[in-house]
C-alpha positions as CSV (number, residue, x, y, z in Angstrom):
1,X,0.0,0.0,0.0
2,X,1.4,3.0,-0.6
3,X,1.7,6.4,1.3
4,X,3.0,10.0,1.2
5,X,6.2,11.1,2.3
6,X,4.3,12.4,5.4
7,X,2.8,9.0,6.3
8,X,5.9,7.4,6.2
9,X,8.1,9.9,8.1
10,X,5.2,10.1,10.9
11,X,4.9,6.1,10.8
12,X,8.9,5.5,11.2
13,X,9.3,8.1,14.1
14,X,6.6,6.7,15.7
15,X,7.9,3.5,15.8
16,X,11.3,4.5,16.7
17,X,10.2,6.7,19.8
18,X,9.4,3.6,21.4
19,X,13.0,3.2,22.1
20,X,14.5,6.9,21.5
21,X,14.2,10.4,22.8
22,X,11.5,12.6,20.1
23,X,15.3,13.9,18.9
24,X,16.8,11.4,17.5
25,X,13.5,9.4,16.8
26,X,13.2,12.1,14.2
27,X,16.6,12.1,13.1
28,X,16.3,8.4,11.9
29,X,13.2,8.6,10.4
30,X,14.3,12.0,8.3
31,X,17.7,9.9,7.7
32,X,16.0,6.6,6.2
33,X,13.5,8.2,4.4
34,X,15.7,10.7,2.4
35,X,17.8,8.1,1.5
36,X,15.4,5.6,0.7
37,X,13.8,8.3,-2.0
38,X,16.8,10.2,-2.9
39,X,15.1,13.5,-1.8
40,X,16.9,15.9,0.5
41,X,15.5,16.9,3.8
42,X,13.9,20.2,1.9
43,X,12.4,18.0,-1.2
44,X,10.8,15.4,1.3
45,X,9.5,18.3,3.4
46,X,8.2,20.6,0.5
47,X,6.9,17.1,-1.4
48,X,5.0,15.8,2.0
49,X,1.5,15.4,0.4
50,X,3.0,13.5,-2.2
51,X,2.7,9.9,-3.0
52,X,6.0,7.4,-2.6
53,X,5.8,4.6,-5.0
54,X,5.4,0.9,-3.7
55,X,9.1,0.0,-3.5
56,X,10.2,2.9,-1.5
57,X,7.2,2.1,0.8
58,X,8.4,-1.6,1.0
59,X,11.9,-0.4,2.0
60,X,10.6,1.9,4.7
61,X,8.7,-1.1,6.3
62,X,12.0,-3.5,6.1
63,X,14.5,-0.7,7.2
64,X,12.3,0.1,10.4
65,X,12.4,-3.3,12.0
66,X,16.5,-3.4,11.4
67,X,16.8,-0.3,13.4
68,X,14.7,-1.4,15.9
69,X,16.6,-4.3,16.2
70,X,19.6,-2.9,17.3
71,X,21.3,-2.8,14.1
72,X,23.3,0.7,12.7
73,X,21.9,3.2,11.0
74,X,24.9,3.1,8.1
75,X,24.6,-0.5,7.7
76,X,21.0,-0.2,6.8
77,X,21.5,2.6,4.7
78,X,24.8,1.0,3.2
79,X,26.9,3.8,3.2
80,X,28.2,6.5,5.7
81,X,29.6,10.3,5.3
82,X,32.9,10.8,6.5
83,X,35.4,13.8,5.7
84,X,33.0,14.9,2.6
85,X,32.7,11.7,1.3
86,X,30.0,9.2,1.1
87,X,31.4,5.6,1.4
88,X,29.9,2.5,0.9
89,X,29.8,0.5,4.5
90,X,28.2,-3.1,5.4
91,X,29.0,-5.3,8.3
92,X,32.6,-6.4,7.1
93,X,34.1,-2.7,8.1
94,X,34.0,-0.6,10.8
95,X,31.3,2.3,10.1
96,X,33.4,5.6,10.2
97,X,33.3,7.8,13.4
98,X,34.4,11.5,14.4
99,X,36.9,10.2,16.3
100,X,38.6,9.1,13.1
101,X,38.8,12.7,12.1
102,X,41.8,13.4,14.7
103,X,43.9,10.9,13.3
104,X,43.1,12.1,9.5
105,X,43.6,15.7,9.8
106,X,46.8,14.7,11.8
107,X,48.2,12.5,8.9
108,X,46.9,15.0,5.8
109,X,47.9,17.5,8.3
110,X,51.9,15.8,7.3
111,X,51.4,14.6,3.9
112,X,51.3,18.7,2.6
113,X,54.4,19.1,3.3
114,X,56.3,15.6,1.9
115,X,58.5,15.4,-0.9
116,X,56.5,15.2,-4.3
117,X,53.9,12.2,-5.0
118,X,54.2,10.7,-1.4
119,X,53.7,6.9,-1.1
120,X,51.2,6.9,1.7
121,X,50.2,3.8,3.3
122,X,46.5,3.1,5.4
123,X,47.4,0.1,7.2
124,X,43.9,-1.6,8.8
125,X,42.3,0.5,6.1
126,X,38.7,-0.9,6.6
127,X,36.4,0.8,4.3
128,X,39.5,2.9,3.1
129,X,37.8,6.2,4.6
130,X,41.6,7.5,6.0
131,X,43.6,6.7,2.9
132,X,40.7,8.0,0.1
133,X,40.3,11.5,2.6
134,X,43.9,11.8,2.5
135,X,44.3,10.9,-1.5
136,X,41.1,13.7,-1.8
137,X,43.1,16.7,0.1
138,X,46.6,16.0,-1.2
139,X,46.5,15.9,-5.1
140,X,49.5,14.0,-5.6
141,X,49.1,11.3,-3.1
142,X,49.7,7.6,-3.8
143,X,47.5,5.5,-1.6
144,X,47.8,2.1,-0.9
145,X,44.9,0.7,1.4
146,X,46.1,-2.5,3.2
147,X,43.8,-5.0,5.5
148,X,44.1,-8.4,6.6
149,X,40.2,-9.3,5.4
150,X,39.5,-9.8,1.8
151,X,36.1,-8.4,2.6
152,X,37.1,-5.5,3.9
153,X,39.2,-4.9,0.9
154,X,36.2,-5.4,-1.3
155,X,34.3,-2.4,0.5
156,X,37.5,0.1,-0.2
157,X,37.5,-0.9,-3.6
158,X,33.5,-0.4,-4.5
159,X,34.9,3.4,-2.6
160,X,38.2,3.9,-4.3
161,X,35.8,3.8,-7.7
162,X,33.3,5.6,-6.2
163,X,35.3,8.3,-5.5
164,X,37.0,8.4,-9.0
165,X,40.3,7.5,-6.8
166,X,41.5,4.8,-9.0
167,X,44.8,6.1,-11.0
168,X,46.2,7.0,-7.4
169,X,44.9,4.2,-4.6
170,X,45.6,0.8,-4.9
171,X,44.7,-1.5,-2.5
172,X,46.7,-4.8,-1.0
173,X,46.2,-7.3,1.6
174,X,48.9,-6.7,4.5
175,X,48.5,-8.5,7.5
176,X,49.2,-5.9,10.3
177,X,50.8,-8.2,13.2
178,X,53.8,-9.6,11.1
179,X,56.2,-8.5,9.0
180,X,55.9,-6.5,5.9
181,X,56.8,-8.1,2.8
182,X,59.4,-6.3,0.7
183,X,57.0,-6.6,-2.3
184,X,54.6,-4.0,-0.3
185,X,57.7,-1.4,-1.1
186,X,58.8,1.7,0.9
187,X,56.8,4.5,2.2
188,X,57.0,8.4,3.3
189,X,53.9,7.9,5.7
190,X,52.3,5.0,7.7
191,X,48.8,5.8,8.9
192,X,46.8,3.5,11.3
193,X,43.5,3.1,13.1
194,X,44.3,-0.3,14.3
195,X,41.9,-2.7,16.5
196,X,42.3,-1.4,19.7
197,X,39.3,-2.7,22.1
198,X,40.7,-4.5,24.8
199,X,39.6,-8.3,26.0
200,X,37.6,-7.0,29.1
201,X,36.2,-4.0,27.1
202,X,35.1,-6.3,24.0
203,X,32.4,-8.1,26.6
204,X,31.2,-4.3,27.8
205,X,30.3,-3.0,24.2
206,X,27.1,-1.7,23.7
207,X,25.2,-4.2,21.3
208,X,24.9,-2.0,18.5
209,X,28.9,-2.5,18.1
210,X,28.8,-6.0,19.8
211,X,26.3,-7.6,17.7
212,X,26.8,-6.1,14.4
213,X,30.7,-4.5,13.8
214,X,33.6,-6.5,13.0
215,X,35.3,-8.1,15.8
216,X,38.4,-8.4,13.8
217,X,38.4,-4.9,13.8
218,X,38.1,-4.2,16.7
219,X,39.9,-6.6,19.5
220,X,43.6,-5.2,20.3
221,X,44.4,-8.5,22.6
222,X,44.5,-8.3,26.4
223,X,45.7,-4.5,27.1
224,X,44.4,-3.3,23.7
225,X,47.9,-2.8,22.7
226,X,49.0,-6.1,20.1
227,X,48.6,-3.6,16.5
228,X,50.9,-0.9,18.0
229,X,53.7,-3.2,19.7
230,X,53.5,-5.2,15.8
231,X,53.2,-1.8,13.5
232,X,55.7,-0.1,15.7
233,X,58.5,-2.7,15.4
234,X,57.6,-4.3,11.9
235,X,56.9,-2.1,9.2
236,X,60.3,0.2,10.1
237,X,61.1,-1.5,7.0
238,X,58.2,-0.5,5.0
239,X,59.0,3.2,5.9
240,X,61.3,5.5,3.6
241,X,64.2,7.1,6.1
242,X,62.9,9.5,8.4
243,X,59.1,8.2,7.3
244,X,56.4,8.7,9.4
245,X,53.9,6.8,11.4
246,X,50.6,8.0,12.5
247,X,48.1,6.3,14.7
248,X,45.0,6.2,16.0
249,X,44.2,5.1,19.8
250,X,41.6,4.7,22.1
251,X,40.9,6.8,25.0
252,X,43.5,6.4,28.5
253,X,46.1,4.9,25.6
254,X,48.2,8.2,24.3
255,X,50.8,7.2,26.8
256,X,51.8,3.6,26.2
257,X,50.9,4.4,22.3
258,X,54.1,6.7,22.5
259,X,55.8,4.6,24.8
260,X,55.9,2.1,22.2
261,X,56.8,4.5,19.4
262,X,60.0,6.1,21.6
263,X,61.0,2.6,22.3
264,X,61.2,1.6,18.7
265,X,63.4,4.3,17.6
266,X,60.6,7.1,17.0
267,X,60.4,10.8,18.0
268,X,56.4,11.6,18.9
269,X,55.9,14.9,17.3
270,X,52.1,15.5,17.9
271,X,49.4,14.0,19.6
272,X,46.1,15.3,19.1
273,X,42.2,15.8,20.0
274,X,39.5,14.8,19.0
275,X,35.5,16.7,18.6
276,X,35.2,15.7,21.8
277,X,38.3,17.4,22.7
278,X,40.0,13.8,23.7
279,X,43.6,12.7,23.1
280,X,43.2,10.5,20.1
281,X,46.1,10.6,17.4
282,X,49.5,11.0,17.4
283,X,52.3,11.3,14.7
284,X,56.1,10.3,15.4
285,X,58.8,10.2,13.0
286,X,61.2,6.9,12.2
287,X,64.8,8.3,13.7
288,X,67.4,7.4,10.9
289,X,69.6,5.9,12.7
290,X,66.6,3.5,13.8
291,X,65.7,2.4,10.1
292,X,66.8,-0.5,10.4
293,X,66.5,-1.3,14.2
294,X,69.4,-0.2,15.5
C-alpha cells in the first residue's frame, strides 16, 4: 500500500520513539526516508502530500524493524559520510566515526608538506575512509589501502571507484601483526586506526557494536595494545628514512601508544584531539639511525 512522504516519516518516528528520545526518533526517520527516495530533507519536506511509489514504501517497512533491532543506521543505509565523502559500508568494516577525524587531519595535516607524490600507506584501512580523505586533500598522493580481510578490501575498492580515486589508490592485503613483505615497497607515511578494544572492554560493548561490527576490527588482545607493539617494530622496513607513522588510539592509551613508538626508535611529534576534545592521534617520525632497528 502505498503512502505520502508524510505518512511514512510520521509512521517511522513513531515507531522509533518507542525506544529513542522525540530527537533522535526524528533524526532516523528523516535519515531513512531521504535516503530511501533520494530526496533531501527540503524536497521530502516541500513534497509531503506527495505519493511514494510501492518500492520505497516496501523499504521503509523493512529498514524500520533493522533499526529497531539494534542494528546501525549506516549498515542499513549501506553507506556513511565521512570527511566529505559518502562511502559504501556493510558489516565487514568498521562504520566511520568522528573520532577518526583526529587521526586524518593529523596525517593530511603531514602529507602537505612531503617530498612530491608521497607513497602513503592506510594500514587496517577498513572501508578505506583515512587513505581515500587523504588521497582527496593531497593531489598527488599515492594510496595504498592494506587489510588483513579480503572483505574488507572489497568495501574500499567499491569506494576507491566511487570516489574516481582509481589512478592514485591501490589496495593490498597486509597483515598488520607480522612483517611486511618487501614486495609492499617503501613509504614516506604510515597511517593507522588499528583494533584497539581490549579483552575485558570487548564483553562491555554496547550491542549496536557488539552484535553487528567487526570483531576483527576491533579486538587489540588483552591490554588493547598487540597492533601498536606489531606496527611499531615491523613495518620500520616498510617506511622510507625518516618516514612517518601515525596512529590512532583509544581513550586512557596516548601514553603507552608513544611509549611504544620512543622505544622503537621514534620521536612523537604530535598528539592530538578529537571533537570531543579527547587525546586521540599521534604522529612520530622513524629516527634514521633506527631504520633498520638499530
Amino acid at each position: 500500500m502505498v503512502k505520502t512522504y508524510a505518512e511514512l516519516y510520521t509512521n517511522a518516528r513513531r515507531a522509533f520513539m518507542a525506544q529513542e528520545d522525540p530527537q533522535t526518533a526524528s533524526l532516523l526517520a528523516r535519515n531513512l526516508l531521504c535516503h530511501i527516495t533520494g530526496k533531501t530533507q527540503e524536497q521530502v519536506l516541500a513534497h509531503r502530500e506527495l505519493y511514494a511509489n510501492e518500492d520505497m514504501c516496501e523499504q521503509m517497512e523493512r529498514a524500520v524493524p533493522r533499526i529497531l533491532a539494534g542494528e546501525p543506521l549506516a549498515y542499513v543505509l549501506g553507506e556513511w559520510d565521512f570527511y566529505g565523502m559518502t562511502l559504501h559500508v556493510d558489516k565487514n568494516v568498521l562504520i566511520p566515526r568522528d573520532d577518526t577525524c583526529a587521526v586524518t587531519a593529523l596525517a593530511i595535516q603531514q602529507a602537505m608538506f612531503l617530498d612530491e607524490s608521497p607513497r602513503i600507506l592506510d594500514l587496517c584501512t577498513g572501508s578505506g575512509c583515512i587513505g581515500l580523505a587523504i588521497a582527496n586533500r593531497v593531489k598527488d598522493a599515492r594510496v595504498t589501502l592494506a587489510d588483513i580481510s579480503k572483505d574488507a578490501l572489497a568495501v574500499a575498492k567499491k569506494n576507491i571507484t566511487a570516489q574516481k580515486l582509481s589512478g592514485r589508490v591501490a589496495c593490498m592485503q597486509v597483515d598488520a601483526l607480522a612483517e611486511p613483505k618487501a614486495f609492499l615497497g617503501k613509504y614516506d607515511l604510515i597511517v593507522s586506526n588499528p583494533p584497539y578494544i581490549t579483552t575485558q572492554e570487548m564483553l562491555e560493548l554496547p550491542a549496536s557494536v557488539k552484535d553487528y561490527e567487526p570483531h576483527l576490527a576491533l579486538h587489540g588482545g588483552g591490554d588493547g595494545l598487540d597492533f601498536y607493539r606489531a606496527i611499531a617494530a615491523n613495518f620500520r622496513k616498510a617506511l622510507k628514512p625518516g618516514g612517518y607513522l601515525c596512529f590512532e588510539f583509544g581513550m586512557g592509551q596516548g601514553d603507552d601508544v608513544c611509549a611504544i613508538l620512543e622505544n622503537n626508535g621514534y620521536t612523537v611529534l604530535e598528539r592530538s584531539r578529537d571533537y570531543n576534545d579527547r587525546e586521540r592521534a599521534v604522529i612520530a617520525r622513524l629516527r634514521k639511525e633506527d631504520q633498520n632497528g638499530n
